[in-house]
Legacy VTK file of the C-alpha trace (Angstrom):
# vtk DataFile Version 3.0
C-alpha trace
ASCII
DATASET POLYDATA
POINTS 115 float
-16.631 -6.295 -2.039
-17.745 -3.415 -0.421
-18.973 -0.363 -2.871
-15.858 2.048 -1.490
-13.788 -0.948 -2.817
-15.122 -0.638 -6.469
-15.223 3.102 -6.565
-11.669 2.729 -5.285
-10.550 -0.037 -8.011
-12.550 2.341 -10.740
-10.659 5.343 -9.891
-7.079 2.896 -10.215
-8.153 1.593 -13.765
-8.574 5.143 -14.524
-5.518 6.272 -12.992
-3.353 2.949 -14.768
-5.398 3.785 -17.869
-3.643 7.344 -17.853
-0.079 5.979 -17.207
0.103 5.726 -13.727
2.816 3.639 -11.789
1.412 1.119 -9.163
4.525 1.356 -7.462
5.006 5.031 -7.107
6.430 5.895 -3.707
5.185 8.058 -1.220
7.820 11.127 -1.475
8.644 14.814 -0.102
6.798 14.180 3.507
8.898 16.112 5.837
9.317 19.574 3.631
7.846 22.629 4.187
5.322 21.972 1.212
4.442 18.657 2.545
4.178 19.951 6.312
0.727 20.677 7.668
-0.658 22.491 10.880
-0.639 19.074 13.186
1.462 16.171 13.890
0.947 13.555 11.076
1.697 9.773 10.247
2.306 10.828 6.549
6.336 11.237 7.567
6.436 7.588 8.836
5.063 7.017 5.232
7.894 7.745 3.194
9.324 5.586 0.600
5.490 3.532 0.377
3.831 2.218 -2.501
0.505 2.190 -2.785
-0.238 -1.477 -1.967
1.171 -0.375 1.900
-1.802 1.987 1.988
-4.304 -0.919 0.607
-2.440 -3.499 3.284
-2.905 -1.547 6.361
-6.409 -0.418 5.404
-7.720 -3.976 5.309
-8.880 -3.768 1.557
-8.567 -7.432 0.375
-10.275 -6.512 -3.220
-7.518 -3.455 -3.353
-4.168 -5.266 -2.633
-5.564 -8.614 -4.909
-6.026 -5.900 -7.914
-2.820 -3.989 -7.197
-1.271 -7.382 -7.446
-2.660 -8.337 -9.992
-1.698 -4.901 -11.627
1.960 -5.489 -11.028
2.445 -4.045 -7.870
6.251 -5.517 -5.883
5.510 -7.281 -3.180
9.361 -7.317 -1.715
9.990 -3.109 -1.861
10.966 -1.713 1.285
10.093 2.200 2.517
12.414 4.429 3.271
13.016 3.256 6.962
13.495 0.023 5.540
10.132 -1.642 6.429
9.141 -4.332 4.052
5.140 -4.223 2.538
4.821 -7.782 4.937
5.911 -6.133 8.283
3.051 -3.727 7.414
0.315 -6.221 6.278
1.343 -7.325 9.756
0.904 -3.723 11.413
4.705 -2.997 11.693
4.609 0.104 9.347
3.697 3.456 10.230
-0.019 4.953 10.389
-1.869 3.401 13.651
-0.184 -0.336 13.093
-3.462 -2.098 12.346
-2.425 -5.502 11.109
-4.375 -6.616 7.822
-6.521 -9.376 7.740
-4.810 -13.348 7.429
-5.574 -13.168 3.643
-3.948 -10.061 2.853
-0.875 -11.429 4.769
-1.217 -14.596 3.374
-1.181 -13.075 -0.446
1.689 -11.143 0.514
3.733 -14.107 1.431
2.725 -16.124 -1.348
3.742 -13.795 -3.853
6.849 -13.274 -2.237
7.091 -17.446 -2.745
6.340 -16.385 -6.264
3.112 -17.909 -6.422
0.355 -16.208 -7.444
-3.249 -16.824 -6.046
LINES 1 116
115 0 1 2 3 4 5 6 7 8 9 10 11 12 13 14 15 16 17 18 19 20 21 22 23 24 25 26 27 28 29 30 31 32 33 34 35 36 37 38 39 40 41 42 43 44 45 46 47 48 49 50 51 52 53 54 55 56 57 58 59 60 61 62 63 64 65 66 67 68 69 70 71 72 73 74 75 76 77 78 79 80 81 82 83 84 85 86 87 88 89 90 91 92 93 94 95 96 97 98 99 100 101 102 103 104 105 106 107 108 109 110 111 112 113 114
């Protein structure tokens, strides 16, 4: 695991610790207090939990813990994307597919296994 991994996973045991929700979704993107000077893929972010995020930045360690932490696997953002289509690159930001084991964790929790 690579050490911006841990630092990452610290900072969600602190933030779970304190009551956070692992599936909090992205909101208030396109308002004027959410607008910023240039174009941005935040709008094509709305309705997004966290494990998106974690998905499309290839961070196996991040999407097993936010699994593990009781994050839904079969939510759906706003433009009615599902959390696969994005492991897969099909979900806003610059499309970069996740790697075969974030895919295939995906799809086996939406089997209802868990690995």
């Amino acid at each position: 695991m690579f050490s911006c991994e841990k630092r990452a996973i610290a900072a969600l045991e602190v933030l779970l610790a304190a009551g956070a929700d692992v599936n909090a979704r992205v909101t208030d993107t396109s308002s004027y207090t959410a607008r910023i000077a240039r174009s941005s893929s935040m709008t094509d972010r709305q309705g997004q939990t966290a494990i998106f995020g974690a998905a499309q930045g290839r961070r196996v360690a991040i999407v097993r813990f936010l699994l593990d932490h009781g994050a839904k696997v079969d939510v759906t953002d706003d433009m009615g994307r599902t959390l696969l289509a994005a492991a897969k690159g099909g979900a806003g930001g610059r499309g970069t597919a996740a790697p075969p084991e974030i895919v295939a964790l995906i799809e086996a929790r939406l089997r209802g296994e868990v690995r």
